[in-house]
Structures are given as C-alpha cells and as structure tokens.
PDB file as gemmi writes it, atoms N, CA and C in Angstrom:
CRYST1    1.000    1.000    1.000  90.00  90.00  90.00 P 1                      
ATOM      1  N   UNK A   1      -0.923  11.193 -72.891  1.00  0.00           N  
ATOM      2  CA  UNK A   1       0.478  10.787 -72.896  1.00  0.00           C  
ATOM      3  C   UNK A   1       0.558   9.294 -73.182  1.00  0.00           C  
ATOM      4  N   UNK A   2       1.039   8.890 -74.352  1.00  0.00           N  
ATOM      5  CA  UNK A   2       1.574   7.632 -74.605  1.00  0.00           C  
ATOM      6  C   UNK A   2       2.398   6.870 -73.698  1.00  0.00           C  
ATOM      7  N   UNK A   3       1.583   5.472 -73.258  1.00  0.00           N  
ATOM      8  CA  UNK A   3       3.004   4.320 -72.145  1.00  0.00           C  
ATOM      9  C   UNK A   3       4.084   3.920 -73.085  1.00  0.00           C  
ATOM     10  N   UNK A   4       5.441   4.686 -72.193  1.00  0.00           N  
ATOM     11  CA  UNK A   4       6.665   4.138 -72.559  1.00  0.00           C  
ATOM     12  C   UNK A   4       6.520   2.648 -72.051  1.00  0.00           C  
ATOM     13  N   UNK A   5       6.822   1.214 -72.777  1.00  0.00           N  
ATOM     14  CA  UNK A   5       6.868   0.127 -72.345  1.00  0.00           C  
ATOM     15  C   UNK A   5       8.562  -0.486 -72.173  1.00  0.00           C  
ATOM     16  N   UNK A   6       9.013  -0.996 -71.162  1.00  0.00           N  
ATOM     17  CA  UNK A   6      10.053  -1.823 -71.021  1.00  0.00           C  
ATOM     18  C   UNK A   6      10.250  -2.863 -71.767  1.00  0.00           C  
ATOM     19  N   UNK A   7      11.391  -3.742 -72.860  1.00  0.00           N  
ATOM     20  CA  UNK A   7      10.920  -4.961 -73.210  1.00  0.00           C  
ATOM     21  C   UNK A   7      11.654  -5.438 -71.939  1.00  0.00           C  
ATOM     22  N   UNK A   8      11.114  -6.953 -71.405  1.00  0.00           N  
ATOM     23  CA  UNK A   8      12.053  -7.998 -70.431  1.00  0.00           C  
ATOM     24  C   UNK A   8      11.480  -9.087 -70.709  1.00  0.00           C  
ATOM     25  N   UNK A   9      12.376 -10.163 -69.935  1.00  0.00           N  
ATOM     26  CA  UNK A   9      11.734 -10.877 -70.215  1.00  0.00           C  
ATOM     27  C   UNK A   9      11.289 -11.899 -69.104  1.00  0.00           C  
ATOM     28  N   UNK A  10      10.361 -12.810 -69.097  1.00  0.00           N  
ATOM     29  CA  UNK A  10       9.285 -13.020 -68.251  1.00  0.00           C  
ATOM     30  C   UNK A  10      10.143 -13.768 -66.813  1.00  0.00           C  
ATOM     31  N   UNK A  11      11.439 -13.848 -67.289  1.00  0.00           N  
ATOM     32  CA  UNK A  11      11.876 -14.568 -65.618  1.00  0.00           C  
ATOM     33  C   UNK A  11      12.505 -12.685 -65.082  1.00  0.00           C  
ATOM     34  N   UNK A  12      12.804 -11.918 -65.787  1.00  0.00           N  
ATOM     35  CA  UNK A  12      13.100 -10.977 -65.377  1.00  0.00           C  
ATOM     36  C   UNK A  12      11.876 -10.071 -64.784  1.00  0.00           C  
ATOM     37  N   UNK A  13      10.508 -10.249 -64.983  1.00  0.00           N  
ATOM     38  CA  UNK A  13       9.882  -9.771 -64.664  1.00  0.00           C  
ATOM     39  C   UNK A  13       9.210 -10.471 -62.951  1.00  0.00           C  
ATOM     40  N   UNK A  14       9.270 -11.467 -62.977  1.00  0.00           N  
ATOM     41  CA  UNK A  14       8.850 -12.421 -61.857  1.00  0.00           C  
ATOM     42  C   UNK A  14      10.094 -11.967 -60.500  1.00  0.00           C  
ATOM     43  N   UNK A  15      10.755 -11.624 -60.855  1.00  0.00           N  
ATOM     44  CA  UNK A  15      12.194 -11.110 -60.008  1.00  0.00           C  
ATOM     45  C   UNK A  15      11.860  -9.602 -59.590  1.00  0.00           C  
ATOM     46  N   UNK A  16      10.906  -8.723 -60.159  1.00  0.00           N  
ATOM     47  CA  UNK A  16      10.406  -7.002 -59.617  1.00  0.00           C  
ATOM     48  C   UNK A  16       9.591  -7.538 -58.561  1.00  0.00           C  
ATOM     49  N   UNK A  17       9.951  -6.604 -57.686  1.00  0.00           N  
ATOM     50  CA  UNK A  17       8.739  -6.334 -56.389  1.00  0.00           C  
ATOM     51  C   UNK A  17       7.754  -5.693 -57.440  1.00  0.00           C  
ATOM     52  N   UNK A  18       6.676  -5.691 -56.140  1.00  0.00           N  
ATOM     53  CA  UNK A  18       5.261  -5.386 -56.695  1.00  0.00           C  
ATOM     54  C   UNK A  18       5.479  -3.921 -56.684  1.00  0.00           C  
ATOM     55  N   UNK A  19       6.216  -3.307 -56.328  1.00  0.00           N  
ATOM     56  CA  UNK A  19       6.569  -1.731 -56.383  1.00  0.00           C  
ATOM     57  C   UNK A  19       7.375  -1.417 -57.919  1.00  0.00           C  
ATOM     58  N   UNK A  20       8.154  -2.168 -58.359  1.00  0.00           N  
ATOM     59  CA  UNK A  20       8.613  -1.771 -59.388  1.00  0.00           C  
ATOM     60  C   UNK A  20       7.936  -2.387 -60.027  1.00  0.00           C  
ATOM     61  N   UNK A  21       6.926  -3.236 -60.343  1.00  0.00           N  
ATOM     62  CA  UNK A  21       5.624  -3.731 -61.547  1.00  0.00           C  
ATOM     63  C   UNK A  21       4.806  -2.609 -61.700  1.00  0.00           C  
ATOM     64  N   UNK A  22       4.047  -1.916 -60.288  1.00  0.00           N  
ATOM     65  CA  UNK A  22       3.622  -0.996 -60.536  1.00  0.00           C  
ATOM     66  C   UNK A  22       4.397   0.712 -61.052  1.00  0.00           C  
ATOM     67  N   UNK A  23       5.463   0.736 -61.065  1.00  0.00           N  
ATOM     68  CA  UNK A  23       6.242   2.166 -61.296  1.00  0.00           C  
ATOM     69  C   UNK A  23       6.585   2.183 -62.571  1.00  0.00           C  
ATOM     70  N   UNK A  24       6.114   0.674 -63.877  1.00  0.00           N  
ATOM     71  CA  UNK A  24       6.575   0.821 -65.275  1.00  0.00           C  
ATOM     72  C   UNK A  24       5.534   0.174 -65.744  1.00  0.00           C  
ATOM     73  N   UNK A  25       6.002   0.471 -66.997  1.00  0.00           N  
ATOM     74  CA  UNK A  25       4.747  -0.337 -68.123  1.00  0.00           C  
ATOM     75  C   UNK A  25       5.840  -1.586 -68.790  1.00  0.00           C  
ATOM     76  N   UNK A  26       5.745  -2.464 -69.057  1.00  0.00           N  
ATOM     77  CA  UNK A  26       6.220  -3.873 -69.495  1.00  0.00           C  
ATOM     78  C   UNK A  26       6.137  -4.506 -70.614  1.00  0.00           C  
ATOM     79  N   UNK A  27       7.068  -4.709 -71.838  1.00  0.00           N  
ATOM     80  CA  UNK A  27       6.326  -5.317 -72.534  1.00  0.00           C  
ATOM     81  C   UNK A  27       7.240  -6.866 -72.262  1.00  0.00           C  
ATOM     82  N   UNK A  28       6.196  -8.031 -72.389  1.00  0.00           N  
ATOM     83  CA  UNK A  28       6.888  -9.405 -71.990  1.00  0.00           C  
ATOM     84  C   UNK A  28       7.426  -9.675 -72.833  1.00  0.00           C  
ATOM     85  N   UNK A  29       8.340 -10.333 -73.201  1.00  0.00           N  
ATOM     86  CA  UNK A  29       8.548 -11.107 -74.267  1.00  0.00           C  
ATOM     87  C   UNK A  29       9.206 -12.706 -74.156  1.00  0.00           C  
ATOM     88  N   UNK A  30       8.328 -13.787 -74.077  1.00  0.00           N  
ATOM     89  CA  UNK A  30       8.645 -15.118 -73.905  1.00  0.00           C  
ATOM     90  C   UNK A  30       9.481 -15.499 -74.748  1.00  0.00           C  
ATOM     91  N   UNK A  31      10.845 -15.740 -75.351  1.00  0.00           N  
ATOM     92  CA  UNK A  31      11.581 -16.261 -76.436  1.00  0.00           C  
ATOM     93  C   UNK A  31      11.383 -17.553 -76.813  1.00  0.00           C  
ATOM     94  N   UNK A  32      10.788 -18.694 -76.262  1.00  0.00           N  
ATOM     95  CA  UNK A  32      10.134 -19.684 -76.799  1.00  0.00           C  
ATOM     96  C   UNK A  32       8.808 -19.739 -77.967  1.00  0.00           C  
ATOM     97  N   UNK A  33       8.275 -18.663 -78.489  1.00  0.00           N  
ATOM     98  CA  UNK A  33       7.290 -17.786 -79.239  1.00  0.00           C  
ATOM     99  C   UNK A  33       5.988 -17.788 -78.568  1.00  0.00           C  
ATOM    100  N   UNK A  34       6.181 -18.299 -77.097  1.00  0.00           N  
ATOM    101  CA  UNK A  34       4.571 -19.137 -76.578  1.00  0.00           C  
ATOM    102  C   UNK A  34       3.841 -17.825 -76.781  1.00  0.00           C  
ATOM    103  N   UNK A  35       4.162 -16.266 -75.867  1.00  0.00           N  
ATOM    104  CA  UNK A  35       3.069 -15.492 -75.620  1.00  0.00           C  
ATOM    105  C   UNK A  35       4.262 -14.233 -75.714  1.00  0.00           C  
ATOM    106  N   UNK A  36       3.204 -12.448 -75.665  1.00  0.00           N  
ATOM    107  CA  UNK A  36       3.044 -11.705 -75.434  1.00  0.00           C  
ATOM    108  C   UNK A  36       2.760 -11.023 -74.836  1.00  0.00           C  
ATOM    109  N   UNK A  37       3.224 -10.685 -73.770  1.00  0.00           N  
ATOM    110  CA  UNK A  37       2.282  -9.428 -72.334  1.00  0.00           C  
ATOM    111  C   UNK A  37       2.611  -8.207 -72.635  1.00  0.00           C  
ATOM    112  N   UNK A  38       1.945  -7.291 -72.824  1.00  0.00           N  
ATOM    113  CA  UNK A  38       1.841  -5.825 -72.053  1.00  0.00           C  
ATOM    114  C   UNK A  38       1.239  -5.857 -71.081  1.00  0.00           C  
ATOM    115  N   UNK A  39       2.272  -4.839 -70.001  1.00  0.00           N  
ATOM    116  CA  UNK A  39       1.531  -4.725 -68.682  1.00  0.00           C  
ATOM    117  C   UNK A  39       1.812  -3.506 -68.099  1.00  0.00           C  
ATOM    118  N   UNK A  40       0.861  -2.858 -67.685  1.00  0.00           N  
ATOM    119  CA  UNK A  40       1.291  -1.214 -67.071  1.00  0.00           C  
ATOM    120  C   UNK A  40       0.641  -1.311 -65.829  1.00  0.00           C  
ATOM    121  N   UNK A  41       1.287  -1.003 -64.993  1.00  0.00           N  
ATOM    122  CA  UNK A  41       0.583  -0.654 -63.035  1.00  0.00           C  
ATOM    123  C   UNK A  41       0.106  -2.454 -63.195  1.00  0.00           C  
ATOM    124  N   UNK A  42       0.956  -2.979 -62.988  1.00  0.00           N  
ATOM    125  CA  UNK A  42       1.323  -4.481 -62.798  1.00  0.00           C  
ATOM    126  C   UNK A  42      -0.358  -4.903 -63.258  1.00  0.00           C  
ATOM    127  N   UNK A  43      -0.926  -4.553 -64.418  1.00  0.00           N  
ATOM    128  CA  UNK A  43      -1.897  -4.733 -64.949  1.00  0.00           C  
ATOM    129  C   UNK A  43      -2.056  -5.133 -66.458  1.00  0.00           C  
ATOM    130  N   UNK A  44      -3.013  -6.241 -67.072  1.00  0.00           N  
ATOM    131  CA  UNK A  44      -2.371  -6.129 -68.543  1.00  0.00           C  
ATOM    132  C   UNK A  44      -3.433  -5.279 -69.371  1.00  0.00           C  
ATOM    133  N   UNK A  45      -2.609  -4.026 -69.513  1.00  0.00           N  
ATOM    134  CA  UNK A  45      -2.813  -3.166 -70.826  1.00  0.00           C  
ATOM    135  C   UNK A  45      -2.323  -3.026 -71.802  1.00  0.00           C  
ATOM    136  N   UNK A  46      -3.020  -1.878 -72.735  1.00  0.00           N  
ATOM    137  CA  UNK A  46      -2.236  -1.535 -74.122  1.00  0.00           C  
ATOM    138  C   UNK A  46      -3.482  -1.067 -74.790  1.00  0.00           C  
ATOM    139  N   UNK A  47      -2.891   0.517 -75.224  1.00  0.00           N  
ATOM    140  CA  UNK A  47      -3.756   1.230 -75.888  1.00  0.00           C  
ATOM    141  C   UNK A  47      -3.717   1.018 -77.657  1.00  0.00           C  
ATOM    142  N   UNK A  48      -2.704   0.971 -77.648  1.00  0.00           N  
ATOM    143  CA  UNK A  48      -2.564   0.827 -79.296  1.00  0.00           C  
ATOM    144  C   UNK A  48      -2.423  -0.436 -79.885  1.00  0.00           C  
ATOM    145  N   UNK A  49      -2.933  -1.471 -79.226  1.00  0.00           N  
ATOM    146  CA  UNK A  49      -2.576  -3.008 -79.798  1.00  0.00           C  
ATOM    147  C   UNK A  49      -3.212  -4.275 -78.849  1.00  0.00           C  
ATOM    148  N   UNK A  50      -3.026  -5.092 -79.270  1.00  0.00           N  
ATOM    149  CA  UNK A  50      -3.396  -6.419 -78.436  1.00  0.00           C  
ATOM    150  C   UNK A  50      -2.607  -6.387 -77.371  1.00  0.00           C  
ATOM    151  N   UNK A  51      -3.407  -6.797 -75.898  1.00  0.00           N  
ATOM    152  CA  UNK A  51      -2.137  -6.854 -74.718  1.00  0.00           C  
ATOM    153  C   UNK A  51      -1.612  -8.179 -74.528  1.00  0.00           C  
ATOM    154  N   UNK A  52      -2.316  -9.585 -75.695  1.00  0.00           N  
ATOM    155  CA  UNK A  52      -1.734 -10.341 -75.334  1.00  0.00           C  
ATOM    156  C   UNK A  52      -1.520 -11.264 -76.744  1.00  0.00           C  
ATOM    157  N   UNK A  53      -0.470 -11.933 -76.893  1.00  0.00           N  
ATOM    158  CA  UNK A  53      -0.389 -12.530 -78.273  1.00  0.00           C  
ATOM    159  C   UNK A  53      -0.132 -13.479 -78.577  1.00  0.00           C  
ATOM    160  N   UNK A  54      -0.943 -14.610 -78.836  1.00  0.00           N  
ATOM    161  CA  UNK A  54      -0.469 -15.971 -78.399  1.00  0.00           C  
ATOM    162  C   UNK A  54       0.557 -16.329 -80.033  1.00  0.00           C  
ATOM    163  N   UNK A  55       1.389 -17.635 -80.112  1.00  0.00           N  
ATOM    164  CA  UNK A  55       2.171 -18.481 -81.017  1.00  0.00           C  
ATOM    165  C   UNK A  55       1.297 -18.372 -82.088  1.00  0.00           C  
ATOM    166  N   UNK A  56      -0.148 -18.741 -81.830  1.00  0.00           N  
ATOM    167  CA  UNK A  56      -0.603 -19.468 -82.829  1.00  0.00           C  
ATOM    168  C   UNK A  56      -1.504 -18.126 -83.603  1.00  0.00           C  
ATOM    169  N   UNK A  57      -1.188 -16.419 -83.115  1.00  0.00           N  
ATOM    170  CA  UNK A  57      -2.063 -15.835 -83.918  1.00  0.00           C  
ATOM    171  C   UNK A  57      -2.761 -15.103 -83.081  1.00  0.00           C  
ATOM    172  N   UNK A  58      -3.576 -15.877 -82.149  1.00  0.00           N  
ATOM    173  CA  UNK A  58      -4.369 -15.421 -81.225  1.00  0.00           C  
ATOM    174  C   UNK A  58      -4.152 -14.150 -80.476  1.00  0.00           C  
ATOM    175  N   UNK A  59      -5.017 -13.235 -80.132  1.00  0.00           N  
ATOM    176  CA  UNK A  59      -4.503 -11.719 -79.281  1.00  0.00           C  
ATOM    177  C   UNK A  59      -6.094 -11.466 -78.741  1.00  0.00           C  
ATOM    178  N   UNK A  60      -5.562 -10.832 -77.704  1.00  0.00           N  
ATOM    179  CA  UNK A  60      -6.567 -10.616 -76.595  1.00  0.00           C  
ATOM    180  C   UNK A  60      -6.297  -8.775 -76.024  1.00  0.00           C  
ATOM    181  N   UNK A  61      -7.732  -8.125 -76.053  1.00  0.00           N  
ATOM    182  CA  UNK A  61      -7.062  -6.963 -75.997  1.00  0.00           C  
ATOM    183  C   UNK A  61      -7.447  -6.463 -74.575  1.00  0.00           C  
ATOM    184  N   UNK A  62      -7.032  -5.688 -73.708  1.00  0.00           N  
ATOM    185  CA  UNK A  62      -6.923  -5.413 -72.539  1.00  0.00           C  
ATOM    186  C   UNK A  62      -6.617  -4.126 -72.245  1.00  0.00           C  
ATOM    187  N   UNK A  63      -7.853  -3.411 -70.967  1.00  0.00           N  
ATOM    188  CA  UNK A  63      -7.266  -2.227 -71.080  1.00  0.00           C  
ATOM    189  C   UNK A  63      -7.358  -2.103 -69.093  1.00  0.00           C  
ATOM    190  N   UNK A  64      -6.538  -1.688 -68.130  1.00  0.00           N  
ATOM    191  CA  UNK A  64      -6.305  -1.912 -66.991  1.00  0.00           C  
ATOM    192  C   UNK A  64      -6.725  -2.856 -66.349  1.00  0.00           C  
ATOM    193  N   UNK A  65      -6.425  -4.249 -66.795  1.00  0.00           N  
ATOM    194  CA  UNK A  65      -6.958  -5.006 -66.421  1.00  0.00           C  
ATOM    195  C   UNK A  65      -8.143  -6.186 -66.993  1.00  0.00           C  
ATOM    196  N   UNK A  66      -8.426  -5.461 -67.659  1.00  0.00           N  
ATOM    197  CA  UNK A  66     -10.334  -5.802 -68.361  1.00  0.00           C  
ATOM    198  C   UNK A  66     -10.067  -5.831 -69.375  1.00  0.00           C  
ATOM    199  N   UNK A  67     -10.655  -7.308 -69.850  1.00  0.00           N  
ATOM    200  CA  UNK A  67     -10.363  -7.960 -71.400  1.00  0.00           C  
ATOM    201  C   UNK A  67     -11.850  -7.507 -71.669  1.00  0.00           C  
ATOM    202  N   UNK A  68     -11.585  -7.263 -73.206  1.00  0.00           N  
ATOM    203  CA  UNK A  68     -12.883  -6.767 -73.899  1.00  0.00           C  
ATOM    204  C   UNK A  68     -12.354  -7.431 -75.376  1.00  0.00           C  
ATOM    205  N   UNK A  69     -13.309  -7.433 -75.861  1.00  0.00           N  
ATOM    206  CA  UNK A  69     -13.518  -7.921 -77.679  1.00  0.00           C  
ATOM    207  C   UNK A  69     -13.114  -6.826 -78.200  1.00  0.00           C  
ATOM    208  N   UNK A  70     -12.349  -7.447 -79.500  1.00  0.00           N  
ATOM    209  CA  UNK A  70     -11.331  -5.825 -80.392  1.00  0.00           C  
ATOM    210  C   UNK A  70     -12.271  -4.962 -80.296  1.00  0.00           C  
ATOM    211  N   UNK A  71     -13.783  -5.377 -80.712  1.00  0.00           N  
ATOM    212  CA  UNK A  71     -14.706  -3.990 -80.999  1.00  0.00           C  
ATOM    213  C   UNK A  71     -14.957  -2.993 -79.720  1.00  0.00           C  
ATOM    214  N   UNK A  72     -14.895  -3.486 -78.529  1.00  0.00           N  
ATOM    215  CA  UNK A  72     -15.032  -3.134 -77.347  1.00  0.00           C  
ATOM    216  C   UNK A  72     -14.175  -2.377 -77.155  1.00  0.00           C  
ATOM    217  N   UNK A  73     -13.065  -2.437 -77.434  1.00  0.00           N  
ATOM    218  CA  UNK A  73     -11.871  -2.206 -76.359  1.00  0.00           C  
ATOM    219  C   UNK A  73     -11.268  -1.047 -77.619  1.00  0.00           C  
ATOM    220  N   UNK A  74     -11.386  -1.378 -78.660  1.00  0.00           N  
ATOM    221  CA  UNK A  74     -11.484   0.015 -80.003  1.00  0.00           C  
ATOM    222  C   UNK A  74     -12.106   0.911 -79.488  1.00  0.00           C  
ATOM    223  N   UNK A  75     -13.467   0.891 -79.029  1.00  0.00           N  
ATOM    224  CA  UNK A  75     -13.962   2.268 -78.751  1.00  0.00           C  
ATOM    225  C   UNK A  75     -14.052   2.335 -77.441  1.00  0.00           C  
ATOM    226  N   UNK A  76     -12.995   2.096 -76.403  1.00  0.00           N  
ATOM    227  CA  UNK A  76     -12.735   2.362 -75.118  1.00  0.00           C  
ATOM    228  C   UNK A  76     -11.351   3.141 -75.064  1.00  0.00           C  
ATOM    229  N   UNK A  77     -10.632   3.002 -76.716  1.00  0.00           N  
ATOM    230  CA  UNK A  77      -9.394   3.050 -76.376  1.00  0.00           C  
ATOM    231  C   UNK A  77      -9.109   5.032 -76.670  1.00  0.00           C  
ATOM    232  N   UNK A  78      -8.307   5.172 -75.791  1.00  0.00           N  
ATOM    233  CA  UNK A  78      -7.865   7.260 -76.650  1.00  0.00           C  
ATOM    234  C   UNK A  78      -7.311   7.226 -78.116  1.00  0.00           C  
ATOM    235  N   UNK A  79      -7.780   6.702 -78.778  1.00  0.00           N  
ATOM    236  CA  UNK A  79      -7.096   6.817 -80.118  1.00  0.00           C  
ATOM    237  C   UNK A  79      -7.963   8.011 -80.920  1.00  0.00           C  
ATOM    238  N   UNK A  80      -6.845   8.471 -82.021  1.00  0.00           N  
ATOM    239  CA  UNK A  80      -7.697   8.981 -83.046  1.00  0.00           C  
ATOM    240  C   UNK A  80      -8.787   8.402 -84.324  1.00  0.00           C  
ATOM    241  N   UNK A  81      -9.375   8.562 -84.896  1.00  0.00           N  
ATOM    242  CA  UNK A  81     -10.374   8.019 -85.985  1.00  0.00           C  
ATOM    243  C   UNK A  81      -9.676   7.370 -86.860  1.00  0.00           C  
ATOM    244  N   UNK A  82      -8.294   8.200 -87.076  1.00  0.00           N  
ATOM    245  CA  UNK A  82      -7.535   7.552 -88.092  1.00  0.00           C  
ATOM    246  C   UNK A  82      -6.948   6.464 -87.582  1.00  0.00           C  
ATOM    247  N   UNK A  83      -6.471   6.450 -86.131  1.00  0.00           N  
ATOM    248  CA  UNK A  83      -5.543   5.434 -85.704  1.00  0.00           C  
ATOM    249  C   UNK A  83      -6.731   4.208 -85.928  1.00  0.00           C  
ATOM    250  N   UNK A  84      -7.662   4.505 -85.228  1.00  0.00           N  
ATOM    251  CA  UNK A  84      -9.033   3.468 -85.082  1.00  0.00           C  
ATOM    252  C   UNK A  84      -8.672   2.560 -86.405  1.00  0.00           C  
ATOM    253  N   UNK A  85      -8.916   3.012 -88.110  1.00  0.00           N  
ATOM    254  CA  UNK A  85      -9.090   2.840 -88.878  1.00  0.00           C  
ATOM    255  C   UNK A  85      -7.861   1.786 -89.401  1.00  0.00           C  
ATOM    256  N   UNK A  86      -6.565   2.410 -89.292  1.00  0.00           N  
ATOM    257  CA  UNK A  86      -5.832   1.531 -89.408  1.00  0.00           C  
ATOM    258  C   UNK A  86      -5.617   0.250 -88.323  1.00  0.00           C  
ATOM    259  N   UNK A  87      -5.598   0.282 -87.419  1.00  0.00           N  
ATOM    260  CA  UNK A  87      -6.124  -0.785 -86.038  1.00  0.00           C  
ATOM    261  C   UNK A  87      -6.708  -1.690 -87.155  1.00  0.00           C  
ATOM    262  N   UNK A  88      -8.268  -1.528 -87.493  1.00  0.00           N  
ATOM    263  CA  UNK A  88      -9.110  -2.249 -88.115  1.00  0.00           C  
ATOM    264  C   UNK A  88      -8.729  -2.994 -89.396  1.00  0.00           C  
ATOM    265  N   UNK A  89      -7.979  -2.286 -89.908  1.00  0.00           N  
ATOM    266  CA  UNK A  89      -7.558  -2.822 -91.521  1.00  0.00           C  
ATOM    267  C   UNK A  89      -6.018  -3.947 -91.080  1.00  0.00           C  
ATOM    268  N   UNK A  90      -5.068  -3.413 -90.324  1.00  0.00           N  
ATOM    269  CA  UNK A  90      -4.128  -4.282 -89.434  1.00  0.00           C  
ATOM    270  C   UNK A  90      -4.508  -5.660 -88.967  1.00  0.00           C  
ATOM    271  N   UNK A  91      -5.508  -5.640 -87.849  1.00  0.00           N  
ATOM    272  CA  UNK A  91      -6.092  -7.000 -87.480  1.00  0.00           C  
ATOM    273  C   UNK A  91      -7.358  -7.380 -87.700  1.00  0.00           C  
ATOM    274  N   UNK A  92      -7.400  -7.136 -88.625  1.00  0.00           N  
ATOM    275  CA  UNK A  92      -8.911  -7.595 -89.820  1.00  0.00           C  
ATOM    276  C   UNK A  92     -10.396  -7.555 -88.645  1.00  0.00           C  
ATOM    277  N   UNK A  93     -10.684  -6.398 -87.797  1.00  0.00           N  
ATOM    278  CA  UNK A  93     -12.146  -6.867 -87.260  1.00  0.00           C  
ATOM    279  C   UNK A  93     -12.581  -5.492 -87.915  1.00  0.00           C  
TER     280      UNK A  93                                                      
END                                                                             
C-alpha cells in the first residue's frame, strides 16, 4: 500500500502532538525554497523519492528513519524493476 502524504507546512507541523505526527505521513514544504521533508510515523521517509531536498539540488534518501545512499536505499525500497529504472534515469545514479 502506497503512503498517502499530507502537504503542510513546517510551522504547521511543529504545532501536531506527537500523536498526530505519528497517525500521518507529511510532506514539508518550507516556502522560502530552503528544504523538503517527507515524514511518515513522525519519521523521515519515502519510498518513491528523496525524503529530503535541499535549495541547492541536494537530496538525501531515507527510509524509517535511516539515511542510506540512492544505491542503498533503491534496493531497500518495494518498488518495481521498472519503477527502479526510471528512479535511476530521473536522478542520474
């Protein structure tokens, strides 16, 4: 089953109890362009993408918690071969 993600944004998220961080999946969105969060069970994940995305380009991928290198975290992730493939051709590793 695919995470439905929330967009909010990061002062709206600092305002959930730790009960409603954990009861959704999150996606952040800073409007200053600084960063990117996905976060599911008040954790930063994301199966199909970078969980974190900096201004300048930069993305960091994360799966409950645990940052791993694209190649890592590609073959940790439930995707299909095909999804894999496009992933790879998308963010060039």
């Amino acid at each position: 089953m695919k995470i439905k993600y929330i967009n909010i944004s990061g002062e709206e998220y600092v305002k959930l109890s730790d009960k409603e961080k954990k009861e959704k999946a999150f996606f952040i969105e800073f409007f200053d362009g600084t960063k990117d969060y996905w976060i599911a069970n008040n954790k930063l994940h994301r199966e199909d993408g970078p969980s974190i995305v900096y201004s300048d380009g930069s993305k960091y991928w994360y799966l409950n918690g645990n940052y791993y290198s694209f190649k890592e975290w590609l073959e940790k992730t439930p995707l299909s071969n095909e999804e894999k493939i496009f992933l790879r051709l998308k963010y060039g590793n």
